[in-house]
C-alpha positions in Angstrom: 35.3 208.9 19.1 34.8 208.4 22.9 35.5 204.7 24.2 31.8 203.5 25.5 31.7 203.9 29.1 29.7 200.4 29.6 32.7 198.1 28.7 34.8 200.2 31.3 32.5 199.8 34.2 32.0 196.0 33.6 35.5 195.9 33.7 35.2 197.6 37.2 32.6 195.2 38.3 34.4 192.5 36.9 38.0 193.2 38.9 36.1 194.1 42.0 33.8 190.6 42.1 37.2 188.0 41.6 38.4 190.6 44.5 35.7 190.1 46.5 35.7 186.5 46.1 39.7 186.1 46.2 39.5 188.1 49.9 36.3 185.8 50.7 38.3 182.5 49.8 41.5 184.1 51.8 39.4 184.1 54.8 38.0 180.7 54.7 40.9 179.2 54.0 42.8 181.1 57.3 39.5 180.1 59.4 40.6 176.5 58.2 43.9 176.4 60.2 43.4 176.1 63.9 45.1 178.5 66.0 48.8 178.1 67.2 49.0 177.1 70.7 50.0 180.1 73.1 53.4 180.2 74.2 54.2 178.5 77.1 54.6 180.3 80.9 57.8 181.1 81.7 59.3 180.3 84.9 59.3 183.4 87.2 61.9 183.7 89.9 60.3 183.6 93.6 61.2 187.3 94.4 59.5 188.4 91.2 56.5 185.9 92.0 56.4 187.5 95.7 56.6 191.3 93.9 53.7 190.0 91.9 51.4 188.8 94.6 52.1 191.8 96.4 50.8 194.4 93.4 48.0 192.2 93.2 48.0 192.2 96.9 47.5 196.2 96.2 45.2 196.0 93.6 42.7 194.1 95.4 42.7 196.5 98.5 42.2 199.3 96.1 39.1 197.7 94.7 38.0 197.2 98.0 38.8 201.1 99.0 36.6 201.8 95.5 40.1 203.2 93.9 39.5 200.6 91.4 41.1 202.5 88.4 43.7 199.7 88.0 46.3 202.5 88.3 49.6 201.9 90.9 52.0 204.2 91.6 55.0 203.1 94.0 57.2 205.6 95.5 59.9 202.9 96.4 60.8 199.7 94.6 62.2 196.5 95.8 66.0 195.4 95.4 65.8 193.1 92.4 62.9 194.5 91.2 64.2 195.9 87.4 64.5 192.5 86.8 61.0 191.4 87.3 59.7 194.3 84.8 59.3 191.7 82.0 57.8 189.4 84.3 55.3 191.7 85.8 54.1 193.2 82.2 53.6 189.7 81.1 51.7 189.1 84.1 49.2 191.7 83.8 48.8 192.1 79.8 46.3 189.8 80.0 44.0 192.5 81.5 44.0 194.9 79.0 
């Protein structure tokens, strides 16, 4: 004899409403705890703070030109510059 198909699909309902509600509590309960502060600047070196200004420097003229695609390419690159790439990408993450 088939098994009634009634007491299956409250058993559905059932699992998926304390689902529901479990995922619904989860979320309040994150929204509860404030964010954690951002992480704190690091210093950056004066040579990477000049390389900085200066690709701003370039990005501003761009806009000015109307090449405001935010894209640089540089066919040269400064002594010391390798070591300002974490510097620079943590510099300019913000605008994406």
């Amino acid at each position: 004899m088939p098994k009634p198909l009634g007491k299956s699909r409250r058993t559905w309902v059932a699992a998926w409403a304390v689902l529901c509600a479990a995922a619904i509590a989860a979320t309040a309960a994150l929204n509860a705890f404030p964010a954690s502060d951002p992480q704190p600047e690091k210093p950056v070196s004066a040579e990477c703070a000049e390389y900085i200004a200066d690709i701003e420097t370039q990005l501003a003229k761009a806009k000015v030109e109307g090449n405001d695609d935010g894209v640089l390419s540089f066919t040269r690159t400064r002594v010391g510059a390798d070591a300002c790439s974490d510097e620079i990408l943590d510099h300019f993450s913000g605008d994406r």
